[in-house]
C-alpha positions in Angstrom: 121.9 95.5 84.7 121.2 92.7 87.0 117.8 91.8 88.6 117.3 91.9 92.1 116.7 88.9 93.9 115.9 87.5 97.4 117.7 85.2 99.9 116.3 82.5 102.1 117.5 79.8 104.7 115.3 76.8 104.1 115.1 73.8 107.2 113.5 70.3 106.0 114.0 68.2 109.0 113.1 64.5 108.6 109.9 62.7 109.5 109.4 62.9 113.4 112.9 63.6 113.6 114.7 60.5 113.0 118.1 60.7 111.9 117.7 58.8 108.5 120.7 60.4 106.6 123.9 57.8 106.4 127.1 59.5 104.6 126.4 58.7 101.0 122.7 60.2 101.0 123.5 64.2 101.9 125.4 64.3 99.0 122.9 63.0 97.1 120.4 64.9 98.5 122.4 67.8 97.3 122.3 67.2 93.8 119.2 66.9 93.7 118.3 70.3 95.5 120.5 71.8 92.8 119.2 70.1 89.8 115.8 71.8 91.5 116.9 74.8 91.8 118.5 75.0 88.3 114.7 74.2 86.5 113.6 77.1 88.4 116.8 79.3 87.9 117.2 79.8 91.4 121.1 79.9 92.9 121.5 77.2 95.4 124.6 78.5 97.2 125.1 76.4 100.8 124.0 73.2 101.7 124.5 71.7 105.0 122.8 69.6 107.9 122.9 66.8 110.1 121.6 63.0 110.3 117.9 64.3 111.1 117.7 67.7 108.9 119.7 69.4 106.1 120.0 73.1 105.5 119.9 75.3 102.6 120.6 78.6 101.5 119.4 79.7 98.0 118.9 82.9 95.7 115.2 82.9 93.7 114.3 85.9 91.6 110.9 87.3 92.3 109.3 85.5 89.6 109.8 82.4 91.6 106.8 81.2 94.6 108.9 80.0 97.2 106.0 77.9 98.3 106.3 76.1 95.1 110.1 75.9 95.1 109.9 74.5 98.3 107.0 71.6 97.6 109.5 70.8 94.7 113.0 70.3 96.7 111.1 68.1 99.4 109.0 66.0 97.1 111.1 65.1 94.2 114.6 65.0 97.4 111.9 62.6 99.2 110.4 60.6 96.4 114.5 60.1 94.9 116.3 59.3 98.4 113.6 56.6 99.1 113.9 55.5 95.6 117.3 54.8 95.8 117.9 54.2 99.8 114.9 52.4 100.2 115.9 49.3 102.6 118.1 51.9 104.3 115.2 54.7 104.9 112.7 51.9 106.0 114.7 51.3 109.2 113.8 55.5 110.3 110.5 56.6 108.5 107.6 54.4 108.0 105.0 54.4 105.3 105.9 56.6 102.5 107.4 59.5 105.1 110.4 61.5 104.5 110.0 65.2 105.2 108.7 66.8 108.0 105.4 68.7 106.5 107.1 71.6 108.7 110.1 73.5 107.1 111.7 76.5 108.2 112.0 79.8 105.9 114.0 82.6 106.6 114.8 85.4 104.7 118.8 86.1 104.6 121.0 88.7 103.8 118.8 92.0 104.2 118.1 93.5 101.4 117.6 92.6 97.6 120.5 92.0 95.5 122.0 90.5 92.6 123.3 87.1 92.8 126.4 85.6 91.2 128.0 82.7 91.3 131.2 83.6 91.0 131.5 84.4 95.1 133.9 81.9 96.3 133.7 82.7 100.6 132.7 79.6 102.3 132.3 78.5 105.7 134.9 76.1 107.5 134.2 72.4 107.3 132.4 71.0 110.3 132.8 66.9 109.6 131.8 64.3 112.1 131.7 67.2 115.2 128.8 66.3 117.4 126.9 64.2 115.5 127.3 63.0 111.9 127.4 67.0 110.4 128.6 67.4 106.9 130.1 70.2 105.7 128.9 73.6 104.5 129.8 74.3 100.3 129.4 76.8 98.3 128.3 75.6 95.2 131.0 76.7 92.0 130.2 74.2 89.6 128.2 74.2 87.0 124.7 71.9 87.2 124.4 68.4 86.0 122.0 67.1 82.8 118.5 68.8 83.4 116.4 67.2 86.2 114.3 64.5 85.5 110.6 66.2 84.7 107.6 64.7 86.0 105.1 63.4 83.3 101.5 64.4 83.0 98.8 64.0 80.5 96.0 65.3 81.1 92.6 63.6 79.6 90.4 66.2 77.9 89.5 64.5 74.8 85.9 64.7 75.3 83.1 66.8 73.7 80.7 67.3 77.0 77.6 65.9 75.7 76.0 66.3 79.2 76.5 70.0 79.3 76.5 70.6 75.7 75.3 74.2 76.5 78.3 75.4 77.1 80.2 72.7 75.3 79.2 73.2 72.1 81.2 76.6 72.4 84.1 75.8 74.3 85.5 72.9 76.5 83.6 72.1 79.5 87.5 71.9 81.4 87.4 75.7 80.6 83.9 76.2 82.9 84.4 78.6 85.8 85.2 77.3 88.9 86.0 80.1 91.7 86.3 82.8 89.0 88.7 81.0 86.8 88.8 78.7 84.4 88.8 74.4 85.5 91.7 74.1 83.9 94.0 76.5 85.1 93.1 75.1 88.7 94.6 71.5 87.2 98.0 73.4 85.8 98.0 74.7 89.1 97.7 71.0 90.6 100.3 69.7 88.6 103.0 72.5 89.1 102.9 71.3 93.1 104.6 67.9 91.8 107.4 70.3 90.5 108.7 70.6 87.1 106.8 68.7 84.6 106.3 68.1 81.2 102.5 68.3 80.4 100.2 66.7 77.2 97.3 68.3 77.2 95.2 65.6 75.0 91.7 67.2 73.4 89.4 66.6 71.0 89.8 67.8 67.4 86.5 69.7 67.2 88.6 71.9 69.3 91.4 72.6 67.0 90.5 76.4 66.5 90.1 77.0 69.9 93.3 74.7 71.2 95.4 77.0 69.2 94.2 80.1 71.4 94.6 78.2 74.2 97.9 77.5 73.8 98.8 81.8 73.6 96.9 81.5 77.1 98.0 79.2 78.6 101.9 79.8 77.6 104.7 80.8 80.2 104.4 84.3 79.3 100.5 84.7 78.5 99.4 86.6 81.7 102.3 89.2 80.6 100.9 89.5 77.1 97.3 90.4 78.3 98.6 92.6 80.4 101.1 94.3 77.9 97.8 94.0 75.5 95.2 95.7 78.4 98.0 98.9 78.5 99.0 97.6 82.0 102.0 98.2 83.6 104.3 94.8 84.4 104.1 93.2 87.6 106.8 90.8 88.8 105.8 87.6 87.6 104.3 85.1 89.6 106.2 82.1 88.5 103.0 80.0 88.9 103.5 77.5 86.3 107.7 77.5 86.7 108.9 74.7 85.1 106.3 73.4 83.4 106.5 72.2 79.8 102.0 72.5 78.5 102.2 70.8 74.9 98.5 70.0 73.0 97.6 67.2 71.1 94.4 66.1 69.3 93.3 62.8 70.0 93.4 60.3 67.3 91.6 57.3 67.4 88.1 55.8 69.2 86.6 58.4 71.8 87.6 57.2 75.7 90.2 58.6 78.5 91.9 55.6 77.7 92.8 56.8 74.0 93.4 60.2 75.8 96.0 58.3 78.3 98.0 56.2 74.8 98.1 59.3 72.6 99.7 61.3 75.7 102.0 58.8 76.6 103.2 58.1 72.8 103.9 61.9 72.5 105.8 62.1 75.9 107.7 59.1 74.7 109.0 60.9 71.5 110.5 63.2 73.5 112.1 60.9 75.2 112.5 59.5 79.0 110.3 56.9 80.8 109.3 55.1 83.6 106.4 56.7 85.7 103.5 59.0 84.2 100.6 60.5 85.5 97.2 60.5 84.5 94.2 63.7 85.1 91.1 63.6 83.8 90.9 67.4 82.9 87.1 67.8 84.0 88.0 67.0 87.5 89.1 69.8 89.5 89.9 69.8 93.1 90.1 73.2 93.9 91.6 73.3 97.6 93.7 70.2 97.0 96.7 68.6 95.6 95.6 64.9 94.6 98.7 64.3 92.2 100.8 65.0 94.9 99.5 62.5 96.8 99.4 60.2 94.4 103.2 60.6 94.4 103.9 59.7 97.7 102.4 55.7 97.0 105.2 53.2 96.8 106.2 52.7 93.2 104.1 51.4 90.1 100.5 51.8 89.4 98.4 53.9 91.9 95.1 55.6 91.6 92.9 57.9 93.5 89.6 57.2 95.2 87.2 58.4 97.9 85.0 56.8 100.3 82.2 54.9 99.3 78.8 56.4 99.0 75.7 54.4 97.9 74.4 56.8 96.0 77.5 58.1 94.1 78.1 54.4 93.2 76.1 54.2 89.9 77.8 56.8 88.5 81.0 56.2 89.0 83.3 53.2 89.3 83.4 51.3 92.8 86.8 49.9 94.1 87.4 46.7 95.9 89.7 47.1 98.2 92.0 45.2 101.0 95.0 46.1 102.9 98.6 45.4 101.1 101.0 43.6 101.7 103.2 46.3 103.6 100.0 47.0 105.8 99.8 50.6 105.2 98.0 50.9 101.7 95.0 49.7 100.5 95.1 48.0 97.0 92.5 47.2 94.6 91.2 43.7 94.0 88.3 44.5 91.8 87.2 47.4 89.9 83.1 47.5 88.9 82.2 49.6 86.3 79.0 51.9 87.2 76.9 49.1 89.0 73.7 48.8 89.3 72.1 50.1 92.7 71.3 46.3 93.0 75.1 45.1 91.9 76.2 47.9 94.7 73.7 46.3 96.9 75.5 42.9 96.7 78.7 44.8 96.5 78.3 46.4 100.2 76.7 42.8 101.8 80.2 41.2 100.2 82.5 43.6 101.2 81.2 46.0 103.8 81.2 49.5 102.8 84.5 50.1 104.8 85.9 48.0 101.7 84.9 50.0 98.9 85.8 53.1 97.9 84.9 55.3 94.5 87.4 55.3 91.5 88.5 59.4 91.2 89.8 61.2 88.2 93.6 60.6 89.2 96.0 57.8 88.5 100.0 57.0 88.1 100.7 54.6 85.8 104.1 52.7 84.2 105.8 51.5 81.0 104.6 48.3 81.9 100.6 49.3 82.5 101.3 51.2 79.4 102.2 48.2 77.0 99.5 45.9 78.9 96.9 48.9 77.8 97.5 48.9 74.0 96.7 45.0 74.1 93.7 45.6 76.5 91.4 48.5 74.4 88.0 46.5 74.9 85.5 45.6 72.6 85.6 46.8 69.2 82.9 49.0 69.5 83.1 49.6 73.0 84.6 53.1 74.4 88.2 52.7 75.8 88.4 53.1 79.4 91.0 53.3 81.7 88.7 51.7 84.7 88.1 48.9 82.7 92.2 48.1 81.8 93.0 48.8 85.9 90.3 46.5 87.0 91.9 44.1 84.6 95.5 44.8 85.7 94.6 44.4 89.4 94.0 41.1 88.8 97.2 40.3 88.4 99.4 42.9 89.4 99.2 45.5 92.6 97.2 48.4 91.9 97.6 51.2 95.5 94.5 53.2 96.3 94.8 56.7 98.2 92.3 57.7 99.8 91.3 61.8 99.3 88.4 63.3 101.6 89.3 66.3 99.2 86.0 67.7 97.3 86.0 67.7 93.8 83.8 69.7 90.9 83.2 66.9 88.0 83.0 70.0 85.1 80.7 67.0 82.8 77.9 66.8 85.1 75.3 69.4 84.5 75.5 69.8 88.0 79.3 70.2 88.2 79.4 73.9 88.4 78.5 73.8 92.1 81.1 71.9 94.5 80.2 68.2 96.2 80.5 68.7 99.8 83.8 66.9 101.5 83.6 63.0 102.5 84.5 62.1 105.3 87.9 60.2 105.4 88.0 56.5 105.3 89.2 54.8 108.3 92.1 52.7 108.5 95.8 52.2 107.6 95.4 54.5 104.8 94.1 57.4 106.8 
């Protein structure tokens, strides 16, 4: 019996229109659309477009958002084409543009039905006609090695002293926030940078509870509690598609920074590389997408901030900041540590308050940040923090800042449970 599915014509047309394509990157593009669509079983059956927009037509089952499946084909095509057609791409799209943030969606084909593969109609070539056009395929072979997954860990190897309250019973990333859990508003984050493998890092007090958590939490757990409540099935949601959630207890001095090594040592024994994401699991941005953001800063380190506030500043870690070298992102050149309202005093005479920003509860990281972390864990009786290793990369080595007006709930403060009204955004290149 086959399941029904639906049929849509997807448009991504490049950044302000510019006709950035050259032969070799449609075909490239291509790929990786399918190897997309492949982590989220969904049939990608045409593909065709010009030098300024390509054009797709796919099959997703109803399980699949095609929301999500379509933040994942533009940022992972985008993030990949300027990866690897960089100087070329520069020429067309400035910054770190490549997509429109328009698509087109249309649904195709009337009706639900099954799809197969094994359809071999296709539409007549169209090559070099009018423009540089490449041609319509059907797609008949089978997909390449699994797509690269993004890495996330996700810090949450805290015990919540300041809301011990509630802590003392169950993680303070599990505190409501609009109705639901924190942290199923973070999974939720992460699943807009696409598939991704996940390592949820907590603290061992937690062991019992972890283990429920991970029944939850699973692919299939909203279907178990409602097989369990006597409920009828839905169609799934798809929410979490293509997202790996492991758990690991944290082993070693308490800090976000131990959170960060143990996460990274356990995505490493599963092999792959290169770029990883950091979030600090009591941080929940609940009407934004601050990893995905994060993703759209040139390559290497990168971390997420706010604008300055005086009064935040003593809670939270204040950023130095001038414009880079490529004129359109801010880097850090110093990173203080909770100052004093008299250090932030000296701190806004220095700098101007247009030059600092707050540290957030986001960063991107490499293999390279990685290795220069396990030599830099602090004192030996001091608690490992990841502030205190970027302020001492920066030094040395770029470190981008984006800039989020996006509120946030901070799920440790005993305050956390009601939301910080929105900053305004900072002025400048970045913005």
């Amino acid at each position: 019996m086959h399941s029904l599915h639906d049929h849509a014509d997807l448009v991504f047309v490049t950044k302000y229109r510019r006709g950035a394509f050259t032969r070799p990157m449609p075909v490239r593009c291509e790929q990786i659309m399918r190897e997309v669509c492949a982590v989220f079983e969904v049939e990608h059956r045409e593909f065709d477009g010009e030098d300024g927009h390509v054009r797709l037509l796919v099959c997703y089952p109803p399980k699949v958002a095609l929301s999500r499946l379509v933040n994942s084909l533009t940022g992972v095509s985008a993030r990949e084409l300027r990866k690897e057609f960089g100087a070329h791409v520069r020429e067309y799209l400035w910054v770190d543009h490549f997509w429109s943030g328009s698509y087109f969606a249309g649904s195709a084909g009337g009706p639900r039905r099954p799809c197969s593969s094994s359809t071999s109609s296709s539409r007549n070539d169209r090559s070099d006609r009018g423009g540089r056009r490449f041609a319509w395929r059907r797609i008949g072979c089978s997909c390449p090695a699994e797509l690269r997954r993004e890495r996330v860990v996700v810090a949450a190897g805290g015990l919540g002293t300041r809301v011990q309250g509630w802590s003392r019973y169950l993680p303070k990333e599990w505190l409501p926030v609009g109705g639901r859990p924190g942290i199923v508003h973070l999974l939720e984050e992460i699943a807009e940078l696409g598939p991704a493998h996940v390592v949820v890092v907590y603290h061992p007090y937690y062991e019992r509870f972890t283990a429920w958590a991970r029944h939850a939490l699973a692919a299939q757990g909203h279907d178990r509690y409602l097989r369990s409540a006597g409920h009828r099935l839905p169609a799934a949601t798809g929410e979490l598609a293509g997202m790996t959630v492991e758990w690991v207890a944290q082993i070693g001095a308490y800090g976000d920074l131990t959170s960060l090594l143990n996460g990274a040592d356990h995505l490493a024994q599963a092999g792959g590389g290169g770029e990883l994401y950091v979030a600090f699991g009591d941080n929940v941005y609940p009407q934004a997408s601050p990893l995905a953001e994060l993703r759209q800063a040139p390559p290497g380190v990168a971390v997420l901030a706010r604008p300055y506030r005086a009064e935040l500043a003593p809670q939270r870690g204040v950023i130095v900041t001038e414009v880079g070298p490529d004129n359109a992102r801010r880097c850090m050149i110093e990173l203080v540590e909770k100052p004093s309202p008299r250090a932030a005093a000296a701190l806004e005479h220095r700098y101007g308050v247009g030059g600092l920003m707050l540290l957030e509860g986001r960063a991107r990281v490499d293999a390279a940040f990685i290795d220069f972390a396990r030599e830099h864990t602090g004192e030996a009786n001091a608690e490992p923090r990841l502030s205190l290793v970027l302020a001492a990369w920066a030094r040395t080595h770029p470190v981008r800042v984006v800039s989020t007006p996006s509120e946030v709930v901070d799920l440790g403060a005993p305050d956390g449970w009601s939301r910080r009204k929105p900053c305004p955004a900072l002025p400048g290149p970045e913005c």
